[in-house]
C-alpha positions in Angstrom: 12.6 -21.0 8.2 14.3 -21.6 11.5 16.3 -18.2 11.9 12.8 -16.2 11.3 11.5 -18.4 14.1 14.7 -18.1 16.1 14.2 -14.1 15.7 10.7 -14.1 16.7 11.6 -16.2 19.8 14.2 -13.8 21.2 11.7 -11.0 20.4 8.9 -12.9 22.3 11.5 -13.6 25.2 12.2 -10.0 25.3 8.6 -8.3 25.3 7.7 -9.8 29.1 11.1 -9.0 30.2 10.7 -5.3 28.8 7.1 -5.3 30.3 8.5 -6.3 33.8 10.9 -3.2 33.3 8.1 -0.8 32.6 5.5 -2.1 34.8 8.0 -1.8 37.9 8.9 1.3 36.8 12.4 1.3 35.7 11.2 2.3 32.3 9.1 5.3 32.3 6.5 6.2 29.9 8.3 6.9 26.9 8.1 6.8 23.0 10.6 4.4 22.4 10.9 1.5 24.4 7.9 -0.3 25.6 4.0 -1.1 24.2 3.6 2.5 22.7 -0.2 2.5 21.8 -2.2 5.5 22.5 -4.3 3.8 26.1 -0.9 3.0 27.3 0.6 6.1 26.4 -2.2 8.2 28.2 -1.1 7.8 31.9 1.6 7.2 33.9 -1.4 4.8 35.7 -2.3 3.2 32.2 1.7 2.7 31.8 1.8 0.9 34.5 -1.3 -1.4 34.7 -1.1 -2.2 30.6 2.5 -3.2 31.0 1.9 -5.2 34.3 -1.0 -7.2 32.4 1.3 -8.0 29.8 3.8 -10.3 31.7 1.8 -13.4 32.4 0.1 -14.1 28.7 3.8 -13.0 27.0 5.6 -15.0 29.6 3.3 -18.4 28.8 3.5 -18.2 25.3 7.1 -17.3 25.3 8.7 -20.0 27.4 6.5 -22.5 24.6 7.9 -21.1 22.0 11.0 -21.3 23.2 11.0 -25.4 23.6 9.0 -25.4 20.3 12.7 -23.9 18.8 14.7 -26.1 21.0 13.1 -29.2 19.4 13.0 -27.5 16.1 16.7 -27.1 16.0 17.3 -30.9 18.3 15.0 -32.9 16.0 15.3 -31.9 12.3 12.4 -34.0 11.3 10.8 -31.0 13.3 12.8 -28.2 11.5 9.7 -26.8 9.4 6.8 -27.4 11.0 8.0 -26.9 14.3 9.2 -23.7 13.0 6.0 -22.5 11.8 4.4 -23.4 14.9 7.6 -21.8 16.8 6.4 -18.5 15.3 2.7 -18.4 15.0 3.2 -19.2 19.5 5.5 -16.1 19.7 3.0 -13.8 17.1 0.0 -15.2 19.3 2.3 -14.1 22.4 2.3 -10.6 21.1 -1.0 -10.4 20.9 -2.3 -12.4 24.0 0.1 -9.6 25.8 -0.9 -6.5 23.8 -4.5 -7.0 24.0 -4.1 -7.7 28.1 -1.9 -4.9 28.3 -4.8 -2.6 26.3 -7.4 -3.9 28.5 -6.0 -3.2 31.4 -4.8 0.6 30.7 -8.0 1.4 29.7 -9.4 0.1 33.0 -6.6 2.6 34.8 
């Protein structure tokens, strides 16, 4: 249970740092890096104010899933549980981010 969590983690880690990329424009609008739904896809604008909305909520929730996997791995009475909570943080990080990042390109 801990390696799922462990993936999700460095996948949650990755999404604000992929958001700061696009949102300061080092990554342009694309179709392969990046949140690819349709309101961000639909400007350059939208690209930039979806991914820009994302950083803070995936940020939060990733640095706490991060120490939720630290203690899952440093206390093993913590190993499941702490997993499962490690993992339902980053999947709530994904969609805290998404949905911020939606709302915003739609407001572009």
């Amino acid at each position: 249970m801990i390696i799922p969590a462990t993936v999700l983690t460095v996948l949650a880690v990755l999404l604000p740092i992929v958001s700061a990329l696009c949102a300061g424009g080092v990554l342009r609008r694309n179709h392969l890096v990046g949140i690819r739904f349709p309101a961000l896809q639909a400007s350059d604008a939208a690209w930039t104010a979806g991914h820009r909305a994302a950083i803070l909520p995936s940020t939060v929730l990733a640095v706490l899933a991060v120490v939720l996997l630290v203690l899952s791995y440093a206390v093993p009475a913590l190993a499941l549980w702490g997993s499962i909570l490690t993992m339902l943080v980053a999947i709530a990080g994904f969609a805290w981010g998404i949905l911020a990042a939606l709302r915003a390109a739609r407001a572009a």
